[in-house]
mmCIF file as gemmi writes it, N, C-alpha and C atoms, coordinates in Angstrom:
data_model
loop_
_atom_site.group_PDB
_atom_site.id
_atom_site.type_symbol
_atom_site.label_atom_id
_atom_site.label_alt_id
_atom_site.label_comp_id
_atom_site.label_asym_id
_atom_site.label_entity_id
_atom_site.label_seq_id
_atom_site.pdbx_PDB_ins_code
_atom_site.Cartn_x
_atom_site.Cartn_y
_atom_site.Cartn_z
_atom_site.occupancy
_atom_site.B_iso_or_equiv
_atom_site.pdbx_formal_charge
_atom_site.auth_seq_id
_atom_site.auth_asym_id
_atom_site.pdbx_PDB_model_num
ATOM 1 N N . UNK Axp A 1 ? -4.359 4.449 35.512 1 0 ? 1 A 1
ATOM 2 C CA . UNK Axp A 1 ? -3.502 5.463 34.945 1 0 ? 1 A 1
ATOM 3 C C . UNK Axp A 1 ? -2.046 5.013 34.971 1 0 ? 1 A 1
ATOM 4 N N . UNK Axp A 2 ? -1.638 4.748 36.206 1 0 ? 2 A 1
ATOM 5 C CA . UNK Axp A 2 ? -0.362 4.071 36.392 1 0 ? 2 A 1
ATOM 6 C C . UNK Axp A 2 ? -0.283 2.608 35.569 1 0 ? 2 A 1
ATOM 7 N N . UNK Axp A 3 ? -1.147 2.131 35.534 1 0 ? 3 A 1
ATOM 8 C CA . UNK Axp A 3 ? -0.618 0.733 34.751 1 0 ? 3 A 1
ATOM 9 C C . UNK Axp A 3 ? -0.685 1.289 32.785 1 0 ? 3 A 1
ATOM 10 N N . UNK Axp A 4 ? -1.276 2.225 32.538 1 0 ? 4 A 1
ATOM 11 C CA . UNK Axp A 4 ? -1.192 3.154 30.937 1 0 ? 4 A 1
ATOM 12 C C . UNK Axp A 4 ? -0.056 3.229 31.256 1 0 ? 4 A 1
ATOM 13 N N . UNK Axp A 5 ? 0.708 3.985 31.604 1 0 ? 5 A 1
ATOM 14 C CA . UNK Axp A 5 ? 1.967 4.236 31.879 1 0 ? 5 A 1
ATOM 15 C C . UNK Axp A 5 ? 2.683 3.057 31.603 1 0 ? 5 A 1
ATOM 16 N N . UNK Axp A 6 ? 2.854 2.231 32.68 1 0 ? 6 A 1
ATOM 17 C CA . UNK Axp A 6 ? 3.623 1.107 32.452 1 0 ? 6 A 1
ATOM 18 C C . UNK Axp A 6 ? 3.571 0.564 31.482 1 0 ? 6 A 1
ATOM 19 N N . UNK Axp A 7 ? 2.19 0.307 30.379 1 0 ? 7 A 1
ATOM 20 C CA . UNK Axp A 7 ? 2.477 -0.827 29.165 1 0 ? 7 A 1
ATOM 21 C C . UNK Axp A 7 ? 2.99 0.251 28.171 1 0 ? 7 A 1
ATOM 22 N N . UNK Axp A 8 ? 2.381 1.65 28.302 1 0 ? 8 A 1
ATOM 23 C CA . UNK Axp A 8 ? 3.114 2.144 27.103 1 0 ? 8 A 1
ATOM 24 C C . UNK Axp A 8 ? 4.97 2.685 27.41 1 0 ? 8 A 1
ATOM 25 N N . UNK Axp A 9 ? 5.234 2.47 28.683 1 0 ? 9 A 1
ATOM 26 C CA . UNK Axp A 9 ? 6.754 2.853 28.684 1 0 ? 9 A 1
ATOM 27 C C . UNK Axp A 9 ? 7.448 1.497 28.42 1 0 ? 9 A 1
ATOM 28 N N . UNK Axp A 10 ? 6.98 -0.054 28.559 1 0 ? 10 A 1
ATOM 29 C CA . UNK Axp A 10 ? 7.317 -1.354 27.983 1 0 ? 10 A 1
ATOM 30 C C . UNK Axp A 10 ? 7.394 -1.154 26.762 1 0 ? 10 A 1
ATOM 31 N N . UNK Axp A 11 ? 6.077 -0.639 25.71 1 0 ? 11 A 1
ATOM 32 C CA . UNK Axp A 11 ? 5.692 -0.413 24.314 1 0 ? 11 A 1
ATOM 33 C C . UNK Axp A 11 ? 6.934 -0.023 23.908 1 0 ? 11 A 1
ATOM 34 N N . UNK Axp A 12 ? 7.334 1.052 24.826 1 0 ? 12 A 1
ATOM 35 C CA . UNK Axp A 12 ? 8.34 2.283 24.276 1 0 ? 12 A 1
ATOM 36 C C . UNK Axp A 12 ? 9.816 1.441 24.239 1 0 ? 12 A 1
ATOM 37 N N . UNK Axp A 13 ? 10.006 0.668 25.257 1 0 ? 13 A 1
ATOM 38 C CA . UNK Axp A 13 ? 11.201 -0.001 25.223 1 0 ? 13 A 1
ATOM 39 C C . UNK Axp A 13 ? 11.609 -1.378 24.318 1 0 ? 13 A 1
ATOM 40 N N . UNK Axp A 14 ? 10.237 -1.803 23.643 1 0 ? 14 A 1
ATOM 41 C CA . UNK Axp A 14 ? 10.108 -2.823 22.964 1 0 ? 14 A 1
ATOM 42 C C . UNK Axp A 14 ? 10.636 -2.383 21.338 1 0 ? 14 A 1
ATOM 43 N N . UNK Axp A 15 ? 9.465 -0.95 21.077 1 0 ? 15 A 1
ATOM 44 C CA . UNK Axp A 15 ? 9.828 -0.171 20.182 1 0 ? 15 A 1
ATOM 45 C C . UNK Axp A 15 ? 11.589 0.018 19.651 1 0 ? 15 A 1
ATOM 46 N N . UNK Axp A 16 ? 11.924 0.359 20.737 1 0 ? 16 A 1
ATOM 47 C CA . UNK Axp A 16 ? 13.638 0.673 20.855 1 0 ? 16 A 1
ATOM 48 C C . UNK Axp A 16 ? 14.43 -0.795 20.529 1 0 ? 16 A 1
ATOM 49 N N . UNK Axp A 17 ? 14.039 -1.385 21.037 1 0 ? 17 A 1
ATOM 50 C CA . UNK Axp A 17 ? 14.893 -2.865 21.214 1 0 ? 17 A 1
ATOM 51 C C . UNK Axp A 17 ? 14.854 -4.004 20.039 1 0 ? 17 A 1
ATOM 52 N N . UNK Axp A 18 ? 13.218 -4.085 19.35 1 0 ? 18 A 1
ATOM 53 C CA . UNK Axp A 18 ? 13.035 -5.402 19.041 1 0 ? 18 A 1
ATOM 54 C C . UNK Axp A 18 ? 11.67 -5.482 17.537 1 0 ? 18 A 1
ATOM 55 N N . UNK Axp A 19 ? 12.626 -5.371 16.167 1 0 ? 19 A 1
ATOM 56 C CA . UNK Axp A 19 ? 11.665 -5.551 15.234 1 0 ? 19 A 1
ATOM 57 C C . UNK Axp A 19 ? 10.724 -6.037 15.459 1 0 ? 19 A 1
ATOM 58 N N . UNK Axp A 20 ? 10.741 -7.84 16.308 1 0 ? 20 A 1
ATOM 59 C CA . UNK Axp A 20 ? 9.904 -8.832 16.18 1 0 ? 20 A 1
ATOM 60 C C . UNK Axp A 20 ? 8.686 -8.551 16.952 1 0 ? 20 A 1
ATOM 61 N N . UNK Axp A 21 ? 9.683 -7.866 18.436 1 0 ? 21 A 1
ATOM 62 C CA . UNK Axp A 21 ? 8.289 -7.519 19.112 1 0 ? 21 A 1
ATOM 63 C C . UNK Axp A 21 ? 7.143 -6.307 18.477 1 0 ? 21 A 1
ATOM 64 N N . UNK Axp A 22 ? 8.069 -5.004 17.922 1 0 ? 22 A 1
ATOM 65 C CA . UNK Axp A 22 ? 7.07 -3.998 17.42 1 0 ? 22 A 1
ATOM 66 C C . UNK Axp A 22 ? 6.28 -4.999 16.247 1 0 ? 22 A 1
ATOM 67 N N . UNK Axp A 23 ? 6.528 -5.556 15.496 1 0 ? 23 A 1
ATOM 68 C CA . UNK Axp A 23 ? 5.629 -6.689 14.74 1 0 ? 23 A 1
ATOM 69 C C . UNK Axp A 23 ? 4.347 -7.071 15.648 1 0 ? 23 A 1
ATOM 70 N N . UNK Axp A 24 ? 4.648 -8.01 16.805 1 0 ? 24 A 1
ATOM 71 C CA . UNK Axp A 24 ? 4.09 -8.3 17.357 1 0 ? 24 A 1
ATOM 72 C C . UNK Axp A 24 ? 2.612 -6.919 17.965 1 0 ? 24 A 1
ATOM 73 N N . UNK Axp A 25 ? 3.106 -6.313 18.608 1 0 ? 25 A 1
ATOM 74 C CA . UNK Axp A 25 ? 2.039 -4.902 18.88 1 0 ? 25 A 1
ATOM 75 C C . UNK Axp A 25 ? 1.571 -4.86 17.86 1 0 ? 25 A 1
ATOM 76 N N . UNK Axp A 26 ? 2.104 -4.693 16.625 1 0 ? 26 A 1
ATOM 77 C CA . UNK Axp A 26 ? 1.084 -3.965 15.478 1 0 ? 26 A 1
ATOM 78 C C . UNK Axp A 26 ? 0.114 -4.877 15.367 1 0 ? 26 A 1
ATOM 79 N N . UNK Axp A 27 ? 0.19 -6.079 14.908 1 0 ? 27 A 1
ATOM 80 C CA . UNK Axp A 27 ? -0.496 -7.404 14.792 1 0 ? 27 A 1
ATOM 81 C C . UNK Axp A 27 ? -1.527 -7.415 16.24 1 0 ? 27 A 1
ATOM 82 N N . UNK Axp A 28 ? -0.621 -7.474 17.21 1 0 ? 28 A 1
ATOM 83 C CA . UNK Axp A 28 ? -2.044 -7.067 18.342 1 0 ? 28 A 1
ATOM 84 C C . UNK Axp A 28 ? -3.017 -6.128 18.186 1 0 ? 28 A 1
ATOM 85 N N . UNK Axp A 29 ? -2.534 -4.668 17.842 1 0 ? 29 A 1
ATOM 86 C CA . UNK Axp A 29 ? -3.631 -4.235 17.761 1 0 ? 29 A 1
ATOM 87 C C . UNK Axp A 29 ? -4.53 -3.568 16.58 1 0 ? 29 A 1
ATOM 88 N N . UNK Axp A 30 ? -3.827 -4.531 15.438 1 0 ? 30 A 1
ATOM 89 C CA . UNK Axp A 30 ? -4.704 -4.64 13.986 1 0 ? 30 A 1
ATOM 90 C C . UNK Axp A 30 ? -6.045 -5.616 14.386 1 0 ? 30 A 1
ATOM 91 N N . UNK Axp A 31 ? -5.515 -6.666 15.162 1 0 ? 31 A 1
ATOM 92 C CA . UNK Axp A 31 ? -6.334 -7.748 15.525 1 0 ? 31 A 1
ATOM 93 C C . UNK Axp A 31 ? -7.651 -6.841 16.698 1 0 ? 31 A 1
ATOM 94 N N . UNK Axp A 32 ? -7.043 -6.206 17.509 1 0 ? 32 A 1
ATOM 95 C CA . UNK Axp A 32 ? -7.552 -6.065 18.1 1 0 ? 32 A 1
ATOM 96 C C . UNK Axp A 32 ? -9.18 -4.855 18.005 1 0 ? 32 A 1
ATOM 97 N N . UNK Axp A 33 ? -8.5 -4.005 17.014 1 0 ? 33 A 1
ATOM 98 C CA . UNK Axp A 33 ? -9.974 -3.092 16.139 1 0 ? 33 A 1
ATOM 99 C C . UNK Axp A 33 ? -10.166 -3.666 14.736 1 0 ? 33 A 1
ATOM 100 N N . UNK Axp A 34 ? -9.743 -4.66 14.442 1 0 ? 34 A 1
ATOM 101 C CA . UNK Axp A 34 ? -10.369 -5.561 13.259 1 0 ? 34 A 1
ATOM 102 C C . UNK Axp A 34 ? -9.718 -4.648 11.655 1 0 ? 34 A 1
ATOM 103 N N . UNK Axp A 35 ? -8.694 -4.241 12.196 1 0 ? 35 A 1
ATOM 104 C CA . UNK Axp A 35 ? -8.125 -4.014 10.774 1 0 ? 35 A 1
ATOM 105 C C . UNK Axp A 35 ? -7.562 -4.715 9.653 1 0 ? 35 A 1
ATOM 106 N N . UNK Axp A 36 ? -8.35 -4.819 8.4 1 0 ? 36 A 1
ATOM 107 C CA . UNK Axp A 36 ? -7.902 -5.363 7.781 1 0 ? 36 A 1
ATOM 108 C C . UNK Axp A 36 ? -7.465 -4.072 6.115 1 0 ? 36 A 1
ATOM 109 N N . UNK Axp A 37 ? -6.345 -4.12 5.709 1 0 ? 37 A 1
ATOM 110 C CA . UNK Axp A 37 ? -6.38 -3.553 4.827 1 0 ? 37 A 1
ATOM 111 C C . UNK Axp A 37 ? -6.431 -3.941 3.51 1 0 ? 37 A 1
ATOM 112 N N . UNK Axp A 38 ? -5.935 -3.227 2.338 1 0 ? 38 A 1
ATOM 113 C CA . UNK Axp A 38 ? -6.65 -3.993 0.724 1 0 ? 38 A 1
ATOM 114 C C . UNK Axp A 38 ? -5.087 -4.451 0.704 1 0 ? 38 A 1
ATOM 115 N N . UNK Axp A 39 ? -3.916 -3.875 0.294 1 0 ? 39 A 1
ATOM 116 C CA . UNK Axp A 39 ? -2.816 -3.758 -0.145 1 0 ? 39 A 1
ATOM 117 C C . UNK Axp A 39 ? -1.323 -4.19 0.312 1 0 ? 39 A 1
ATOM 118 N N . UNK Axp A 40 ? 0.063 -4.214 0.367 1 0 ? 40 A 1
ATOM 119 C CA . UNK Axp A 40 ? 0.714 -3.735 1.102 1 0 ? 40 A 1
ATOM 120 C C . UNK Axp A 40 ? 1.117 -2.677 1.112 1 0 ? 40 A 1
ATOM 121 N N . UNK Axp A 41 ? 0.916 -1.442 -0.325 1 0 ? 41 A 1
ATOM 122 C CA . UNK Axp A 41 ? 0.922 -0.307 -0.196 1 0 ? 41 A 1
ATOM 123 C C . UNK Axp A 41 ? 0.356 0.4 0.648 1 0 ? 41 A 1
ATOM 124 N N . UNK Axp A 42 ? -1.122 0.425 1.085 1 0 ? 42 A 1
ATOM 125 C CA . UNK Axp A 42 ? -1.661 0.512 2.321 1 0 ? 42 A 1
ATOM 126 C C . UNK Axp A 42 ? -0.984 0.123 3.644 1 0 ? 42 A 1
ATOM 127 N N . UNK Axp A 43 ? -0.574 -1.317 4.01 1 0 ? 43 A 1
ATOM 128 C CA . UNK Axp A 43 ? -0.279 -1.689 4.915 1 0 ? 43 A 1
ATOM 129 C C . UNK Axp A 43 ? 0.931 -0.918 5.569 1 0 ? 43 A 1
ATOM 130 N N . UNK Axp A 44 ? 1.651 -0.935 4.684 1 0 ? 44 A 1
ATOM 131 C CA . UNK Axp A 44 ? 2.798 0.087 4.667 1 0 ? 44 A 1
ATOM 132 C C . UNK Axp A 44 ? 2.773 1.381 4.969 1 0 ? 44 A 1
ATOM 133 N N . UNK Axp A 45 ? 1.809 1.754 4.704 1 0 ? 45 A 1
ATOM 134 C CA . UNK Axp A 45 ? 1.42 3.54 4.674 1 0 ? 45 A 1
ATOM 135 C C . UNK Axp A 45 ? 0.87 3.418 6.117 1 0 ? 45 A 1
ATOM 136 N N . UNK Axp A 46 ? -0.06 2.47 6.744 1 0 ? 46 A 1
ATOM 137 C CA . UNK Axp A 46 ? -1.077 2.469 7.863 1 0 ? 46 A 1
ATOM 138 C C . UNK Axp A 46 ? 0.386 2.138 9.27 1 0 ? 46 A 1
ATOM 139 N N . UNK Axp A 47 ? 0.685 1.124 8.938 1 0 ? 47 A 1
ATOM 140 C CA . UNK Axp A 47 ? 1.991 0.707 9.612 1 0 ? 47 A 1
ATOM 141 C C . UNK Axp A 47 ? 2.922 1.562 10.305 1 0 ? 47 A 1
ATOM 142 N N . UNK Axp A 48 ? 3.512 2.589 9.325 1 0 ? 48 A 1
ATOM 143 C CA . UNK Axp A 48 ? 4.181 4.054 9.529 1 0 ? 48 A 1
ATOM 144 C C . UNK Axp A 48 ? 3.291 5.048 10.635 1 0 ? 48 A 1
ATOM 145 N N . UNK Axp A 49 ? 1.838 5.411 9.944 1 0 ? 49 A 1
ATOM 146 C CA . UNK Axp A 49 ? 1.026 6.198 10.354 1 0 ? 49 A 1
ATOM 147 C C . UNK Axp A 49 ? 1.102 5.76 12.223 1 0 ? 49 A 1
ATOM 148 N N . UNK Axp A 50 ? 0.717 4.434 12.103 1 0 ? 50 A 1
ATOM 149 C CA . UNK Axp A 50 ? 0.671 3.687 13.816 1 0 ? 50 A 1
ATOM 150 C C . UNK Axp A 50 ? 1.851 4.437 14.357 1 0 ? 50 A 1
ATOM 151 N N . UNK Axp A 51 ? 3.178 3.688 13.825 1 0 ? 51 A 1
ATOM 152 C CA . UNK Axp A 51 ? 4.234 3.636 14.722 1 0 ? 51 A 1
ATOM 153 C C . UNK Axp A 51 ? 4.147 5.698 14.948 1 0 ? 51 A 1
ATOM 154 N N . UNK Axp A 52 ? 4.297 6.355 14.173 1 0 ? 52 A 1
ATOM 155 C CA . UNK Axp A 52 ? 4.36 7.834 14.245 1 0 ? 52 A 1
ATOM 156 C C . UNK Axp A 52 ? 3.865 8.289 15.649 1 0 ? 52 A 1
ATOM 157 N N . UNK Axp A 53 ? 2.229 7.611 15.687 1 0 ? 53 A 1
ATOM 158 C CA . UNK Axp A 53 ? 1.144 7.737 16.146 1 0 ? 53 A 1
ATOM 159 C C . UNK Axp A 53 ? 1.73 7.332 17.941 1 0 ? 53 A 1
ATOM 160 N N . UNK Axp A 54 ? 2.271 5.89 17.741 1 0 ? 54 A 1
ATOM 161 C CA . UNK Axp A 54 ? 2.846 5.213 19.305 1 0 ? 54 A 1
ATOM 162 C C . UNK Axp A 54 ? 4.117 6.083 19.793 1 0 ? 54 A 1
ATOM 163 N N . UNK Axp A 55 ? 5.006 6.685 19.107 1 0 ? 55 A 1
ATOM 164 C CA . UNK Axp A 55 ? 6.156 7.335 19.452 1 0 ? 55 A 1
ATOM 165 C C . UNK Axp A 55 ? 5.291 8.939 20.049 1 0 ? 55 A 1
ATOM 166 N N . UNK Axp A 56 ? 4.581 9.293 19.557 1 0 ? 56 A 1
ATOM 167 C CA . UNK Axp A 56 ? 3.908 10.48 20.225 1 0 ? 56 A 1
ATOM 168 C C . UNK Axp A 56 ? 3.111 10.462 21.266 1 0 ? 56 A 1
ATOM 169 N N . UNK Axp A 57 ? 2.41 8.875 21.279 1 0 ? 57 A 1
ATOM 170 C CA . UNK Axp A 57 ? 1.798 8.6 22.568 1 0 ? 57 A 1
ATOM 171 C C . UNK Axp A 57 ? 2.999 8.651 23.734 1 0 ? 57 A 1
ATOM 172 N N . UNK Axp A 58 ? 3.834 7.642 23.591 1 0 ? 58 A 1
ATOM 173 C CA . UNK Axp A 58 ? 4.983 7.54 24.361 1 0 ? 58 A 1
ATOM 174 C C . UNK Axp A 58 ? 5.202 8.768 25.044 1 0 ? 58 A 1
ATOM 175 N N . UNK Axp A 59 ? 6.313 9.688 24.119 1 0 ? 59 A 1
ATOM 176 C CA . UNK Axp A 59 ? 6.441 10.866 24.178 1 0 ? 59 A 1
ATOM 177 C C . UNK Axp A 59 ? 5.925 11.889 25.15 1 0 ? 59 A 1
ATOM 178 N N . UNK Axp A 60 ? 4.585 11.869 25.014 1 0 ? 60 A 1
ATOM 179 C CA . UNK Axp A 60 ? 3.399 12.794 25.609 1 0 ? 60 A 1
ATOM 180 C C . UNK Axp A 60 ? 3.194 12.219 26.789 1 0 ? 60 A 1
ATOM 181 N N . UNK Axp A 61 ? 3.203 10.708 27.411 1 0 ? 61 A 1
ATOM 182 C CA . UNK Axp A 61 ? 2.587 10.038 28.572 1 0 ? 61 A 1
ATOM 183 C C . UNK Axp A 61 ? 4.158 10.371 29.329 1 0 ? 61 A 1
ATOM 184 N N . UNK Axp A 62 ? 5.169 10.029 28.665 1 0 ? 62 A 1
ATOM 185 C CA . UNK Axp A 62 ? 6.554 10.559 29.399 1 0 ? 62 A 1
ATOM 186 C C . UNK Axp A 62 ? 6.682 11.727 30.291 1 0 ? 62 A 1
ATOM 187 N N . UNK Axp A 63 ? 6.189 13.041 29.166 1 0 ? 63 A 1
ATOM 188 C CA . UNK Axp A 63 ? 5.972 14.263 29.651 1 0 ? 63 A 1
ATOM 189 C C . UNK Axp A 63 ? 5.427 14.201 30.962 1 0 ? 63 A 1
ATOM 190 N N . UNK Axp A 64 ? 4.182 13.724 30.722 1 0 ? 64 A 1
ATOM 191 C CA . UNK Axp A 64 ? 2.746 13.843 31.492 1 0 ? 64 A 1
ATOM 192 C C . UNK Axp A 64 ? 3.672 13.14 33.117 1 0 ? 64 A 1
ATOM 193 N N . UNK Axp A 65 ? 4.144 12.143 32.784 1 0 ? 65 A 1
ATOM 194 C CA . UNK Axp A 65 ? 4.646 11.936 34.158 1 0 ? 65 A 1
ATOM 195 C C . UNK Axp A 65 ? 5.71 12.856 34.586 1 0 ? 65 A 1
ATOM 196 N N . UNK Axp A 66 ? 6.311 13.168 34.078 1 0 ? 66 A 1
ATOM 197 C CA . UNK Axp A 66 ? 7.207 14.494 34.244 1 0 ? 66 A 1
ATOM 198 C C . UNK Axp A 66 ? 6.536 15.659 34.87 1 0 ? 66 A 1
ATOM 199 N N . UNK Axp A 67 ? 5.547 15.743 34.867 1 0 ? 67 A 1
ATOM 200 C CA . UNK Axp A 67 ? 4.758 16.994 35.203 1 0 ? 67 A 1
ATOM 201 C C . UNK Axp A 67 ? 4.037 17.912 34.022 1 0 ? 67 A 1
ATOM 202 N N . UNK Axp A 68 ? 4.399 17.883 33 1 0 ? 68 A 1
ATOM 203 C CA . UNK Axp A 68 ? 4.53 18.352 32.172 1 0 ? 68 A 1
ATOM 204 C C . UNK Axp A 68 ? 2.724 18.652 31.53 1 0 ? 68 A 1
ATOM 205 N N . UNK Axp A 69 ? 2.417 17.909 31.174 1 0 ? 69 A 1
ATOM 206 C CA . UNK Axp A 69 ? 0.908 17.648 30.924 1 0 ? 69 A 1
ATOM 207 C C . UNK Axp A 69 ? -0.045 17.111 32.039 1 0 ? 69 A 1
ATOM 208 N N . UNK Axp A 70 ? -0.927 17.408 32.043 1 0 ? 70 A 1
ATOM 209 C CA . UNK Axp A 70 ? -1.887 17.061 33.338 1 0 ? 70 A 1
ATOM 210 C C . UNK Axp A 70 ? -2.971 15.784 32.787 1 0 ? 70 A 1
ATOM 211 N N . UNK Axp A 71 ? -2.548 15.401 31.634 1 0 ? 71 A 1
ATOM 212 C CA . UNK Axp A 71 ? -3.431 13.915 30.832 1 0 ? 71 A 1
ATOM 213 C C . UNK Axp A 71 ? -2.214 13.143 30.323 1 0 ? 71 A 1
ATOM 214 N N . UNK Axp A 72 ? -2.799 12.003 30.079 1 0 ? 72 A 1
ATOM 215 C CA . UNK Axp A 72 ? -1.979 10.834 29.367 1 0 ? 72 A 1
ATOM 216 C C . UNK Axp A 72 ? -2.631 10.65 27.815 1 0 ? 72 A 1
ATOM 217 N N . UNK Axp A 73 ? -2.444 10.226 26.93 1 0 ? 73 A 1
ATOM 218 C CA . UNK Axp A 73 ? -2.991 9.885 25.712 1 0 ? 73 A 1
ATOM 219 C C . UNK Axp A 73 ? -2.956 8.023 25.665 1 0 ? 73 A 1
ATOM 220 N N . UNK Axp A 74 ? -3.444 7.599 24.785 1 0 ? 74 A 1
ATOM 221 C CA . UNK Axp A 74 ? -3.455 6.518 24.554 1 0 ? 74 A 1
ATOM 222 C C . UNK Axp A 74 ? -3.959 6.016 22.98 1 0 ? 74 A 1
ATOM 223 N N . UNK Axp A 75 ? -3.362 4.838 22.816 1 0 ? 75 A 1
ATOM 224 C CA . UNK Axp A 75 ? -3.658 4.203 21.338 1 0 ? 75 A 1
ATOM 225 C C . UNK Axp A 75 ? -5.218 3.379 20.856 1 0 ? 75 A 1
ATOM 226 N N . UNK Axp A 76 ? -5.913 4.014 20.132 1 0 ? 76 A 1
ATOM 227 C CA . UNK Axp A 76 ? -7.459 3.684 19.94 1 0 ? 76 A 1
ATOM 228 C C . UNK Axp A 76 ? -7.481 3.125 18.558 1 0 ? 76 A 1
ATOM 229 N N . UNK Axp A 77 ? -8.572 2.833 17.672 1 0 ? 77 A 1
ATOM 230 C CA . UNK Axp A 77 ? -8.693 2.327 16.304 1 0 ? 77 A 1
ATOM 231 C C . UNK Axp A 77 ? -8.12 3.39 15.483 1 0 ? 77 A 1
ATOM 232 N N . UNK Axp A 78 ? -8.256 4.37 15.813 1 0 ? 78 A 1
ATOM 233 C CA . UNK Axp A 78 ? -8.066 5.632 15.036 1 0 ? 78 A 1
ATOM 234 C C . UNK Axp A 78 ? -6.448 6.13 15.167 1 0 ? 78 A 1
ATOM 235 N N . UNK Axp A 79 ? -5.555 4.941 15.286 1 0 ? 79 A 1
ATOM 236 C CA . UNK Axp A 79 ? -3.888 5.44 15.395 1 0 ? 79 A 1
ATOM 237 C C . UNK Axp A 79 ? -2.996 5.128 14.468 1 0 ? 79 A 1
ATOM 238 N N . UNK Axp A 80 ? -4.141 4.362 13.334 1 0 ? 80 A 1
ATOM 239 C CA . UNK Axp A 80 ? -3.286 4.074 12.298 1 0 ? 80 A 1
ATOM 240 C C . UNK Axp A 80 ? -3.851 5.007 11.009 1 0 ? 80 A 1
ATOM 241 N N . UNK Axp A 81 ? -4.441 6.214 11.553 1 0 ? 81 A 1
ATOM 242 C CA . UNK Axp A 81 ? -4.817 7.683 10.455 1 0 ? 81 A 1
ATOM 243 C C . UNK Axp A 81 ? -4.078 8.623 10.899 1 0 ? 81 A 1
């Protein structure tokens, strides 16, 4: 639980800091549930959908350590819908 925390509050600071690295994450974890899309209109659209998707994970696991929520969320195949 504590180490969720830690990669997604890194995620979160990478997010903030560094085109190359948020590149990097996406590419990790396109690779990592085997996404491949048709387009870059797609890619573009799926791309957005992720990042939306990681800023709310963030967000919510922040809370959650705050007290706030009693769960953490996390990023699955299903974060770029």
């Amino acid at each position: 639980m504590h180490t969720l925390c830690a990669v997604l509050l890194l995620a979160f600071v990478v997010l903030a800091c560094s085109s190359p690295a948020v590149n990097k994450l996406w590419e990790e974890w396109k690779t990592k549930h085997g996404k491949v899309y048709d387009n870059q209109t797609e890619i573009d659209f799926r791309r957005a959908v992720w990042e939306k998707n990681v800023h709310l994970v963030l967000r919510h696991n922040q809370e959650a350590s705050a007290g706030k929520h009693s769960f953490t969320l996390g990023l699955n195949h299903l974060a770029d819908m």
